[in-house]
C-alpha positions as CSV (number, residue, x, y, z in Angstrom):
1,X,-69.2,-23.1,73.8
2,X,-72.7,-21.5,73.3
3,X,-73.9,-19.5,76.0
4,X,-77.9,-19.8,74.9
5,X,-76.9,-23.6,74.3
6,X,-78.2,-24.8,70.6
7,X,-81.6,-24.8,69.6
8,X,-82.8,-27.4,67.3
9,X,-86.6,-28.6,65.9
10,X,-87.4,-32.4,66.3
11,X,-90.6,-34.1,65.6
12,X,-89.4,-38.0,65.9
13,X,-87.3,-39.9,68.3
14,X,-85.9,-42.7,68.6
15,X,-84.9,-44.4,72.3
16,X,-81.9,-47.0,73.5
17,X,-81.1,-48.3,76.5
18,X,-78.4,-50.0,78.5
19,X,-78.1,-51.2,82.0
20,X,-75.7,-47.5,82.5
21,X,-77.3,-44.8,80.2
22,X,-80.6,-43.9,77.9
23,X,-79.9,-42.7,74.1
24,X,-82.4,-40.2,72.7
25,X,-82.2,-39.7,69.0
26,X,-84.4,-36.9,68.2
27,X,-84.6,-36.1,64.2
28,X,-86.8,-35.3,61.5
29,X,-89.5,-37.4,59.9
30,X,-89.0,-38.1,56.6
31,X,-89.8,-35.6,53.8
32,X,-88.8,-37.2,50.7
33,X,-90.2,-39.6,48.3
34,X,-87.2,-42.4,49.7
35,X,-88.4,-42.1,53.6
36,X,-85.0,-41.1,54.6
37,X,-84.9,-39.9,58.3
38,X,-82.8,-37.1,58.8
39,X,-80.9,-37.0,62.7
40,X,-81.0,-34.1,64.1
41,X,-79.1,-34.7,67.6
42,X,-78.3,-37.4,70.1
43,X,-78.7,-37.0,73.6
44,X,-77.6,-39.5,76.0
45,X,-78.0,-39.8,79.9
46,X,-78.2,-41.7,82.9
47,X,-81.0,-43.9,83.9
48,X,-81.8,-41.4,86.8
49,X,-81.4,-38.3,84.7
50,X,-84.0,-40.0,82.7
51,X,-86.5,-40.8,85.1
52,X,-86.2,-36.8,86.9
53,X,-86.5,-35.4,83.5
54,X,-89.9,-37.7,82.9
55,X,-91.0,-36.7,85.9
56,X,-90.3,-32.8,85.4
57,X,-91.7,-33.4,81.6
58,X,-95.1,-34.5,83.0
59,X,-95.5,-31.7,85.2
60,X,-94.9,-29.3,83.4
61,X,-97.0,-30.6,81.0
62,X,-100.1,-30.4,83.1
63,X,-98.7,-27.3,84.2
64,X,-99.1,-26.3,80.4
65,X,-102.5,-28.1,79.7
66,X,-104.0,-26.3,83.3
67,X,-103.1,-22.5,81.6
68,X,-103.5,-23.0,77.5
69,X,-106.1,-26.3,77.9
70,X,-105.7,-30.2,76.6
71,X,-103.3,-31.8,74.2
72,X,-105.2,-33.7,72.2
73,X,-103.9,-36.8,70.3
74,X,-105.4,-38.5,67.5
75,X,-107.2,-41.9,68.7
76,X,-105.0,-44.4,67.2
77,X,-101.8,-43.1,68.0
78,X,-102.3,-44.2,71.6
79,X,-102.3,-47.7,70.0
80,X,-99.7,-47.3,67.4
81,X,-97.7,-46.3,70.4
82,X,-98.4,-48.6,72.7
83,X,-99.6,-46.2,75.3
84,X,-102.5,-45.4,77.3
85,X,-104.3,-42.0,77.5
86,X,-103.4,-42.0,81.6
């Protein structure tokens, strides 16, 4: 085992759900002519483990935003996404 534990690069993922755990699928967008998505690693958890890690996510987020200043999005991705701004 890896003491420093692995570090990977994702700009993409992907979620599932069951009534007993949450699937993360974090990869790669595609970077070639066919649109091929290239996985980079799976991470699945419990629904709880889920909802802490939003939680801490969030806040440390803000903490992030309070120190360097906003994350800005691009308009339409709020949309695209099916999310608000709050």
């Amino acid at each position: 085992m890896q003491e420093e534990g692995l570090d990977v690069y994702a700009n993409q993922v992907g979620f599932s759900f069951s009534p007993y755990d949450v699937v993360l699928d974090f990869g790669l967008l595609p970077t070639d002519p066919k649109g091929i998505r290239k996985p980079v690693v799976r991470v699945r958890m419990s629904p709880q483990h889920a909802l802490v890690m939003t939680k801490l996510l969030v806040k440390n987020l803000k903490m992030y935003e309070a120190q360097i200043g906003p994350i800005i999005l691009p308009e339409g991705l709020y949309k695209e996404l099916g999310i608000s701004k709050d």
